[in-house]
N, C-alpha and C positions, 0 to 999 in steps of 0.2 A: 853467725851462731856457731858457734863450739857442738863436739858429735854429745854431749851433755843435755846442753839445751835443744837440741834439734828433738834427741828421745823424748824427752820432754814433754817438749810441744804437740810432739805426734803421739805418745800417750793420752796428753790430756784430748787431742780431740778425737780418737780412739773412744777414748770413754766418752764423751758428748754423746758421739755419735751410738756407743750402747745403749747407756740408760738415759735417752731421749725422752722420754714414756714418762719418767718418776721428774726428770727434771722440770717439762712442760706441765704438770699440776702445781709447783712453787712459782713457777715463774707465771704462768695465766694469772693465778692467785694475786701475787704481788701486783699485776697490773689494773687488777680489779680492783682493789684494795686502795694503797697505799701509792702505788705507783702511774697512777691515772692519770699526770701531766708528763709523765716520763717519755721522750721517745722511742716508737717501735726499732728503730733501726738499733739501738741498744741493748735489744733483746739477748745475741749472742753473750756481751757481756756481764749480763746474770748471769745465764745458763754456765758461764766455767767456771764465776764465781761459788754456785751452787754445786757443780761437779768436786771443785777444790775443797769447800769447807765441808764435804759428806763420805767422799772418796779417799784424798788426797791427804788428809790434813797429818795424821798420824805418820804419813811415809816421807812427805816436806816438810815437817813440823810447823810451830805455830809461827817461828821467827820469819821463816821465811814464806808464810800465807800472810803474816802480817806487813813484812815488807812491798810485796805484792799489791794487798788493798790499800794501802798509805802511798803508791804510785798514783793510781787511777784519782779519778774526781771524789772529793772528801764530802757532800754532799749524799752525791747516788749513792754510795758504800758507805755510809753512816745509816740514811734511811732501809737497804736492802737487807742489811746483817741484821739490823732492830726485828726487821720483819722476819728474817727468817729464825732467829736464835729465840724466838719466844716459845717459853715453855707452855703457854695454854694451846699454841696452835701444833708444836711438834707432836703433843701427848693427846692431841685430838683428829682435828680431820689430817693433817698431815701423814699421819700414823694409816688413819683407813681410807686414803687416796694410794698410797703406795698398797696399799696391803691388798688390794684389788690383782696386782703385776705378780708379786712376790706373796710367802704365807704368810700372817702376820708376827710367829713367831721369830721368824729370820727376818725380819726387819724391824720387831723392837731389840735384837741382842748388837744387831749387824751397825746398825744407822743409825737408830733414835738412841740408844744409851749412850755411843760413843759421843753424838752432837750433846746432849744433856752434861758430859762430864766436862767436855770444850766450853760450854754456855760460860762458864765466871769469866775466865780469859778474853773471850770473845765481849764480853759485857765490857771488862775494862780498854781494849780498843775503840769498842763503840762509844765509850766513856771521855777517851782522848779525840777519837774526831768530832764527836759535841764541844769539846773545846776548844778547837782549834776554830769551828766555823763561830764561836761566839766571840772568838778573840777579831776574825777578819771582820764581823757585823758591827763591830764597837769601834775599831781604828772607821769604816763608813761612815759613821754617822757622829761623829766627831763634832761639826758645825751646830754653830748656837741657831736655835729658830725665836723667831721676835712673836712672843706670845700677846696677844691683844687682850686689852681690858676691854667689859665693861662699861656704857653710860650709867650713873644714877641718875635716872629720870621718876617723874612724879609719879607713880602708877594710878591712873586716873578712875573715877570712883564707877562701879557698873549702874548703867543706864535701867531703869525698865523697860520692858517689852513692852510696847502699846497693845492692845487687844486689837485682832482682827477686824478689820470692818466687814458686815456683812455684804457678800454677794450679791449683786442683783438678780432677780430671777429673770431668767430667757423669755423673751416676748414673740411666741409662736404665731404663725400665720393662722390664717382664719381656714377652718374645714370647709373641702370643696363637697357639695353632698357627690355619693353616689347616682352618676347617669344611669336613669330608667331602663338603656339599652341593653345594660349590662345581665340582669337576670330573665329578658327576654328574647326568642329565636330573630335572627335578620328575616324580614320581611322577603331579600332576596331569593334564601334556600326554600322556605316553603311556595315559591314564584315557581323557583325550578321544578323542586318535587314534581307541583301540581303538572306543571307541563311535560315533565317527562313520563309521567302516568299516562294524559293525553296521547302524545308521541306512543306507546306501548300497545295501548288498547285498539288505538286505528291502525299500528301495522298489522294487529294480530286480524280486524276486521277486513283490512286486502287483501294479507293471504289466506283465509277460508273463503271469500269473493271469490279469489284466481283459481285457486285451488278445485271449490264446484263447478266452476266454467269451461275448466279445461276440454281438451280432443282426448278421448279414451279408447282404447282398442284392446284387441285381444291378450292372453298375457304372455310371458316370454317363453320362448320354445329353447328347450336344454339343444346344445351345441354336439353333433356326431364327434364321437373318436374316431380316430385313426382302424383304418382295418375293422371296423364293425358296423353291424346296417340295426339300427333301434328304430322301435314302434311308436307311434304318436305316444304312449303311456309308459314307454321304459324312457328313462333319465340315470344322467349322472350324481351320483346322491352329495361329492363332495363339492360340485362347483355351485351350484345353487345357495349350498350354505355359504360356503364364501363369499359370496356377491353378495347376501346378504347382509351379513356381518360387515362389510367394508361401505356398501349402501349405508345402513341403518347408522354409521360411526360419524361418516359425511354428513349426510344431512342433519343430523341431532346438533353436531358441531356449529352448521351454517343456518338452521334455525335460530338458536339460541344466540348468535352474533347479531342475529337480523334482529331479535325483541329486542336487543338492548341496545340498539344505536335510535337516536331521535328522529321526529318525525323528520326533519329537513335536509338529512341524511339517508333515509331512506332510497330515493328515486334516482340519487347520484352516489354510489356508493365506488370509492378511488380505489382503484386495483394498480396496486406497487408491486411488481414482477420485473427480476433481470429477465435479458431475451432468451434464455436457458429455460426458465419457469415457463413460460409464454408459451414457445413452440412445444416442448412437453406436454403442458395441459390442452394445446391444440391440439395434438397427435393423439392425445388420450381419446379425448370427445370426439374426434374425427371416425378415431374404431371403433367410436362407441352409437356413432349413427350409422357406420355400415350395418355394424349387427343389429341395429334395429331394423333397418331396410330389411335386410335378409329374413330374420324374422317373420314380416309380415308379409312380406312374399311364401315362406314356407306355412303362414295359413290362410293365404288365398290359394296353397294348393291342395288345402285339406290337413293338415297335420295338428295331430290331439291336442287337449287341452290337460295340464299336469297338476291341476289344483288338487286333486283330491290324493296324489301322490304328496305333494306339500303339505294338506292337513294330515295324511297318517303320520309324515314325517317330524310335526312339528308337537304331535301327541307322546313317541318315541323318545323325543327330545327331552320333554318334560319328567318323563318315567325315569330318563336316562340323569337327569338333572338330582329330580329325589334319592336317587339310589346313591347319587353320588355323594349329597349332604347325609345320608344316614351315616354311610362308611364315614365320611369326616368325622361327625359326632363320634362314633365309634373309637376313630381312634383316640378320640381326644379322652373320652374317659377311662378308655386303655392305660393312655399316659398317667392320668389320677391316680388309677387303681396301681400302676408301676410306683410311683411317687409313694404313696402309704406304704406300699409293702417295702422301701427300700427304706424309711423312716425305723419303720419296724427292727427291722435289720439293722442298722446305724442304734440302737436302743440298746439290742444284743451285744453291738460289739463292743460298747458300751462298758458294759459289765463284764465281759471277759478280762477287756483291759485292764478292769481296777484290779481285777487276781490279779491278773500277769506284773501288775504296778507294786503288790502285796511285796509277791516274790523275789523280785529286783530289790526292795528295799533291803530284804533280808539278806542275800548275796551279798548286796554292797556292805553292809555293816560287817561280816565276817571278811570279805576283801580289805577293808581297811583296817580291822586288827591285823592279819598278817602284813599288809604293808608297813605298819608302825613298828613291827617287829623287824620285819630286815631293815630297816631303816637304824634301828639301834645297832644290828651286828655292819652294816657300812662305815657308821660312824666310828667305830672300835678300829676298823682296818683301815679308815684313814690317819686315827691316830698313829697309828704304828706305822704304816709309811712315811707320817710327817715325823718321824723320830729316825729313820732310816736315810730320809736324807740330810738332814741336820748333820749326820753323819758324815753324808759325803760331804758335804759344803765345807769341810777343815783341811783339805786336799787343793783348794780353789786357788790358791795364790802360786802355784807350781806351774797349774791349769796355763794362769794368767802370762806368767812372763812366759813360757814355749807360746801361747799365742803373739804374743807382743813381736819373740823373735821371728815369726811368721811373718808377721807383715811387716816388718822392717824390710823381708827379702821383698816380698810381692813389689813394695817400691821405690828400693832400687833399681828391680827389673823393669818397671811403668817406666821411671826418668830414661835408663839406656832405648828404650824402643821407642820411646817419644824423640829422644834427640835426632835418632837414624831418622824417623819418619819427617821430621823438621825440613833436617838435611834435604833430602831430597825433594821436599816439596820445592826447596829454596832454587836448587836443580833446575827444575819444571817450567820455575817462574822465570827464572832467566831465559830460555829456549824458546818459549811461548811468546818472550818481549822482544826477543833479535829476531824472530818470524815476522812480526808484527809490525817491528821496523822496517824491514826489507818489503815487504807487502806497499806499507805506505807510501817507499821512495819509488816503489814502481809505479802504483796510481799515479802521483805527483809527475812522472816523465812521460804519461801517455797525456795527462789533464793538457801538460807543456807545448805540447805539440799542436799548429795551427790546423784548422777545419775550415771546410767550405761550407756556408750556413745559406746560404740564398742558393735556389734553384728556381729557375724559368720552364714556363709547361705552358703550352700551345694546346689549347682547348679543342682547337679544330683537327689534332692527332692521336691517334687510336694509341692504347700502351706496347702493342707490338708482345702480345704475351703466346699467340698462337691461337686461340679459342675460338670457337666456331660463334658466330655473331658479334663479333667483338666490334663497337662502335666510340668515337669518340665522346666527349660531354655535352659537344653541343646537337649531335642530332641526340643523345639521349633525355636532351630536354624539351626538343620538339616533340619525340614521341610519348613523350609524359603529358606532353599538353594535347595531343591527339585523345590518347585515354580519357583523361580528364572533361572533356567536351561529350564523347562517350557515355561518357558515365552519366552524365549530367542528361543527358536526354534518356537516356533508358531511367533515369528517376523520375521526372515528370510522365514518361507515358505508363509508370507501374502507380504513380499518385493518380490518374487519371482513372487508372483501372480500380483503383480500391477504391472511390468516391462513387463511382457509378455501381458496384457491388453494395455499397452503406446505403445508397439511396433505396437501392432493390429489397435490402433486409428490413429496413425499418418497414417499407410500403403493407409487406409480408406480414410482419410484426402487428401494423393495425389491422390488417383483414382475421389474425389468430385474435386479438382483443374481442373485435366485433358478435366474432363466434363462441367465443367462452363466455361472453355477459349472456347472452342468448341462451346458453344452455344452464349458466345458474339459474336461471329465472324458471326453468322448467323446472331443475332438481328442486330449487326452496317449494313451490307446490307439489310435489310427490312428498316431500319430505314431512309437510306439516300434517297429510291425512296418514300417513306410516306410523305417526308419530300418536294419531287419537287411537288408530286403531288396536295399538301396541299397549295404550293405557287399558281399553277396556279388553282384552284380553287377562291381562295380569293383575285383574280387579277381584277376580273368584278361585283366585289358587290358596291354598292351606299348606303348612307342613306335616307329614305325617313323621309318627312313629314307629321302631322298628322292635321287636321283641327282643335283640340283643342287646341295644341299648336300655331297654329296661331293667334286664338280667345284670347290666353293668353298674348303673347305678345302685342296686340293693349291694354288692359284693364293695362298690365304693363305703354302702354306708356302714356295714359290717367293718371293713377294715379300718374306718376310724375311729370306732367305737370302743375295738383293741386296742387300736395307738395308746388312745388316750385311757387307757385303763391301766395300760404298760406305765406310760407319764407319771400316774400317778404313786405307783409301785418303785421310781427311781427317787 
C-alpha cells in the first residue's frame, strides 16, 4: 500500500472504531431483518460499508464508493444498500436510534439529508447489481427440463356411503350382591373390646386387693440439715413438697400403664433396660430403702409425727393456688381492657390522618404547578444551548484532521517500540536455546557413563553406622518374633480377664432386676390409694372471685361500649 491508501485505511477504521455506537443499530437491524442467513463473521464488512456511505461518501465521492462496492460480493451489497438507502426506514427508526447518541437536530442536517440526497445514485447502482445477478441466474438455468403430461383416465363415477351398521350393545356381567359383612362390625373387635374390659376391671380389682393388704407403718420423718438440731414437729417445708410432686408424677404414670395392658400381661410385665438404666434405678431404690430403715428406727426412738404440719401446709397451698388464678385472671382482663383502649386510640389516629392526608394533597397540587413551570423555563435553555452548539459543530472538520495527524504519530511510535521489543525477545530466545542445548549434552554424557546396579548384603552384618543397639536383619527378626509371641499372650490373659468381669456384671445386673420388680409392686399399691385419695379431696373445691376482677370487667364493658359508639361515628 501507497502512504495514500495506508491514511485511508487507518482513517476509515478510526472512524469504525468512533461511531461504533450509530453503526451497531444498522447493522443489528440488517441482521434481523434482511440479513438473517448472512454470516456473523461478515459483520465488519457492513460496518465500513455503513461507515463509507454515511461518513465518507462526499470526501471519496460516489465513483469511487461505487468502485468499491462493485469489488466485494454483488449479492451481499445489492441486498445491504437496498436495506439501508430506504427512505421509510432513514426518516423513521433510523433517525431516532441514532438520535438517542447525537441531538436529533445534528443528525437530520449531518447524516439523514446528505444519505436522502445520495439515495437516486445509490438506487441506480442498486439497480445495476439487480442486473447483473439476473444476468448470472439466466446463463444458470439455461438447460431444458422434460415437463411431464398428464394421463386421461376415466374419472370414475362416486360411490354411495353405505349407512353405518348399528353397534352392538355391551353384554355386562351379572351384579354380585353386596356381602352382609360389609355394613356390619367383625365379630373379632367386639371379641377383643369385651375382653380387654375384662382384662381392665380384674387388674383394677388386684390392685385395691394388694393395696388393702399391705404392711403399713408410721409416716415418713423429714431428714436433719446440716448444722441444725429439729423437733419431732419442725420439718423442712421444701423437700416434702418435692417428694411429693415426683411421687405423685411416678405413680399416676405406672398406674395408668398398668390399666391399660391386658389381663395376660399383667403378672409378667418385660422390663427392657440398657445396664446403665438397671444399676441407676438399683442405686435409686437401694437409698431409698436405707431411708426407709432409718426412718423407722428414728420412731422406734420416739420422733414426732408431721401430719398435722402437712395438712396446714397443704391448706396454704390451696390459698396460695387461688391467689394465684385470680392474679392470672387479672391480668388477662388487664390485657382486654389495654386492647380497647389501644383500638380507641388507632380510631383517633385515624382521623388525624385524614387532616394530615387533606393537607398533602393541597401542597402537592401547588408543588406541581411550580414544577410545570421550571420545567418550561429548562426547556427554553436547552433550546438555546442546543443552537449554541450547532454552532460549534461548523469548526469539527479542522478538529478532525489535527486528530487524525495525532494518531498517525502515536503509530508510528507503537511499530518503532514494538520492532525494538521484537528484537530483543528474538535475543532471549536464542540464549535461553544454546543453554538448553549445552544443559542436554551434559545430561547425555553423565546418562553415557557405566554404573554398577547389583549390590550383595550379608543379612547376618550390621550396617557399621555407629549407633548404640545397632543389630543386623536377622537378629532383628528374631526379636520381632520374641515380641510378637508376647503380645499374643498378654492378649489372651487380658481376654480372660474381661470374660470373667462380664460374667460378674451381668450376675450383678439380675440380682438389680430381682430388686426393682419388688419394689414396683410396692409403689403400683401406694400409688393406686394416693391416687383415690387425691380424687376425693379435689371433689369440693370452688373457684372464687376477687373484687378487682369484677371492677375489671365493668371498665371492659364501658370501654367497648365507646369503641363502638366511636365505630359508628367513622
Amino acid at each position: 500500500l501507497n502512504v495514500t491508501e495506508e491514511k485511508f485505511v487507518l482513517d476509515t477504521l478510526a472512524g469504525c472504531t468512533e461511531y461504533k455506537s450509530i453503526l451497531d443499530v444498522v447493522v443489528n437491524a440488517f441482521y434481523v431483518q434482511d440479513g438473517r442467513y448472512c454470516p456473523i463473521s461478515e459483520r465488519n464488512l457492513y460496518i465500513v460499508i455503513c461507515y463509507l456511505a454515511t461518513f465518507q461518501l462526499e470526501e471519496i465521492g460516489f465513483q469511487h464508493f461505487s468502485r468499491i462496492v462493485k469489488s466485494l460480493d454483488t449479492a451481499k451489497m445489492q441486498q445491504f444498500l437496498r436495506f439501508f438507502f430506504n427512505d421509510l426506514y432513514l426518516n423513521t427508526w433510523i433517525k431516532d436510534e441514532w438520535s438517542h447518541f447525537y441531538y436529533s437536530v445534528y443528525v437530520k442536517e449531518n447524516w439523514i439529508e446528505p444519505l436522502l440526497r445520495w439515495q437516486p445514485k445509490v438506487q441506480q447502482l442498486i439497480e445495476k447489481l439487480t442486473d447483473k445477478l439476473s444476468n448470472r441466474t439466466t446463463t444458470v438455468k439455461a438447460s431444458r427440463v422434460t415437463q411431464p403430461k398428464e394421463f386421461n383416465l376415466t374419472v370414475p363415477k362416486p360411490r354411495a356411503i353405505p349407512p353405518p351398521k348399528p353397534a352392538p350393545l355391551p353384554v355386562l356381567p351379572k351384579r354380585q350382591p353386596v356381602p352382609p359383612s360389609t355394613y356390619k362390625p367383625p365379630k373379632e373387635r367386639k371379641q377383643l373390646e369385651e375382653i380387654k374390659t375384662k382384662n381392665i376391671q380384674k387388674a383394677k380389682d388386684l390392685l385395691l386387693e394388694a393395696n388393702t393388704k399391705q404392711f403399713r407403718c408410721a409416716t415418713i420423718k423429714p431428714e436433719k440439715r446440716e448444722g441444725t438440731i429439729l423437733t419431732g414437729r419442725e420439718i423442712d417445708p421444701f423437700l416434702p413438697q418435692y417428694l411429693e410432686v415426683v411421687w405423685e408424677s411416678v405413680l399416676t404414670q405406672y398406674f395408668e400403664e398398668l390399666t391399660k395392658q391386658p389381663q395376660d400381661r399383667i403378672d409378667n410385665i418385660p422390663i427392657k433396660l440398657n445396664t446403665a438404666a438397671i444399676l441407676r434405678e438399683g442405686a435409686l431404690y437401694q437409698r431409698k430403702l436405707e431411708e426407709e430403715l432409718k426412718r423407722i428406727e428414728n420412731l422406734q426412738q420416739g420422733a414426732g409425727d408431721p401430719s398435722e404440719f402437712l395438712e396446714w401446709q397443704k391448706q396454704m397451698r390451696g390459698k396460695d393456688l387461688e391467689e394465684q388464678l385470680a392474679e392470672i385472671e387479672c391480668r388477662r382482663l388487664q390485657g382486654k381492657l389495654s386492647y380497647e383502649e389501644a383500638v380507641l386510640a388507632h380510631q383517633n389516629v385515624i382521623q388525624e390522618n385524614k387532616k394530615k392526608a387533606d393537607l398533602l394533597r393541597e401542597e402537592k397540587a401547588e408543588l406541581m404547578h411550580l414544577y410545570a413551570e421550571k420545567r418550561l423555563q429548562e426547556e427554553k435553555e436547552m433550546k438555546e444551548l442546543v443552537e449554541q452548539v450547532m454552532e460549534g459543530h461548523k469548526n469539527v472538520k479542522q478538529v478532525k484532521a489535527k486528530i487524525q495527524e495525532y494518531k498517525q504519530q502515536i503509530v508510528q511510535q507503537v511499530c518503532e517500540e514494538s520492532g525494538e521489543l521484537l528484537r530483543q525477545a528474538l535475543e532471549e530466545k536464542e540464549e535461553k536455546n544454546r543453554k538448553r542445548y549445552e544443559l542436554i549434552q551434559q545430561i547425555r554424557a553423565i546418562e553415557s557413563t557405566p554404573s554398577i546396579r547389583h549390590k550383595f548384603v550379608d543379612l547376618t552384618e550390621t550396617g557399621g553406622h555407629g549407633l548404640f543397639g545397632e543389630m543386623s536383619i536377622v537378629e532383628l527378626r528374631e526379636r520381632l518374633a520374641l515380641l510378637k509371641e508376647a503380645q499374643k499372650a498378654a492378649e489372651e490373659e487380658k481376654r480372660d480377664q474381661i470374660i470373667h468381669e462380664k460374667q460378674a456384671k451381668e450376675q450383678l445386673i439380675l440380682d438389680k432386676l430381682d430388686q426393682i420388680s419388688q419394689f414396683r409392686a410396692e409403689l403400683g399399691r401406694a400409688a393406686a390409694l394416693k391416687q383415690e385419695e387425691k380424687k376425693k379431696s379435689q371433689s369440693g373445691e370452688r373457684p372464687m372471685k376477687d373484687e378487682r376482677i369484677l371492677n375489671l370487667q365493668k371498665k371492659i364493658v364501658e370501654k367497648t361500649m365507646e369503641r363502638k359508639k366511636q365505630a359508628g361515628l367513622l
